[in-house]
N, C-alpha and C positions, 0 to 999 in steps of 0.2 A: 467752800469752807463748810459748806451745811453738810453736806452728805460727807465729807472726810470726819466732821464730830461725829454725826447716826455713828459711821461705821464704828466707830472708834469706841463708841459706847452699845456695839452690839446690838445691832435694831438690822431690821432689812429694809433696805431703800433700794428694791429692784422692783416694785411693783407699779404697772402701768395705767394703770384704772386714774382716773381723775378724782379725785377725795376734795374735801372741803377740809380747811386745820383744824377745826375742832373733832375730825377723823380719825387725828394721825396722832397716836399718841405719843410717839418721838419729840413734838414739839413744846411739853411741858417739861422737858428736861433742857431744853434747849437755852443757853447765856441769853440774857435781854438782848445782846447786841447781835447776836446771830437773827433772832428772831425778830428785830426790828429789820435789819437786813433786808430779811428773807419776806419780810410784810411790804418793804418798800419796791423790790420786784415783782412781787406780784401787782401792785396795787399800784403804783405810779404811771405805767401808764396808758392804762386806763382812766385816771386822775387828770393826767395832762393830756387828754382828749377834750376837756371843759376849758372853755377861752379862759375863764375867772381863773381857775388853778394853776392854767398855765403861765398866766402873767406874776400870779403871788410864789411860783416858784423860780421866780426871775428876780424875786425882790427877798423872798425869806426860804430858803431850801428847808432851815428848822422846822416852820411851820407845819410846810407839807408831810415831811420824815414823822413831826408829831400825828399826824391824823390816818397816816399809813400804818403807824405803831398802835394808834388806840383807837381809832374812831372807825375803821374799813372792815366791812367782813362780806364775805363770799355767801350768796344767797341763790337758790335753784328755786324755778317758777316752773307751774305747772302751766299746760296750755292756756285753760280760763279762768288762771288765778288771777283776782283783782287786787292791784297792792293799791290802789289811792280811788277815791271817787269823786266826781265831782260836787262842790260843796266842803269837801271833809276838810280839816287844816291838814297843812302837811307837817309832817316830824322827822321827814328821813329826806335824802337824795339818793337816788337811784341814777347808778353808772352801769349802762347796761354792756358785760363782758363780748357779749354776740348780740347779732340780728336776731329779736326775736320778741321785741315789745311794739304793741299797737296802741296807739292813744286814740280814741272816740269822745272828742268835746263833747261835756253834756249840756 
């Protein structure tokens, strides 16, 4: 349904490169419900990788659909980028898309 609206509204959707959405400027033209959609495939499941999400989307599927539509965004780390330290409070959860985060208890 996503890429038959792009096409239909004249955008090119042949490109291969992996983009983050706030890349792709296709997608602020896009209906809420396309774009909720198209948030909950990317993002679910990776989501339902976490015991906790996977049980609350057994009990509230809204829930989840809400937190995929507004609360999830796609994030790129650099090798010895530190997203949390030990000490600091945390303010995010991190779901990591690939192998590629090291934890070092401090």
């Amino acid at each position: 349904r996503v890429v038959a609206f792009l096409r239909k509204h004249n955008f090119n959707v042949s490109s291969q490169k992996a983009l983050h959405e706030d890349q792709i400027r296709a997608f602020a033209i896009l209906p809420e419900s396309l774009r909720t959609q198209l948030r909950c495939e990317v993002f679910l499941p990776s989501l339902l990788r976490h015991p906790f999400m996977r049980m609350a989307w057994g009990m509230d599927n809204a829930a989840l659909v809400s937190i995929c539509a507004s609360s999830m965004a796609e994030e790129s780390f650099s090798i010895s980028q530190e997203k949390f330290t030990c000490g600091q409070r945390a303010t995010h959860m991190y779901i990591a898309a690939s192998d590629g985060f090291a934890y070092y208890p401090g």
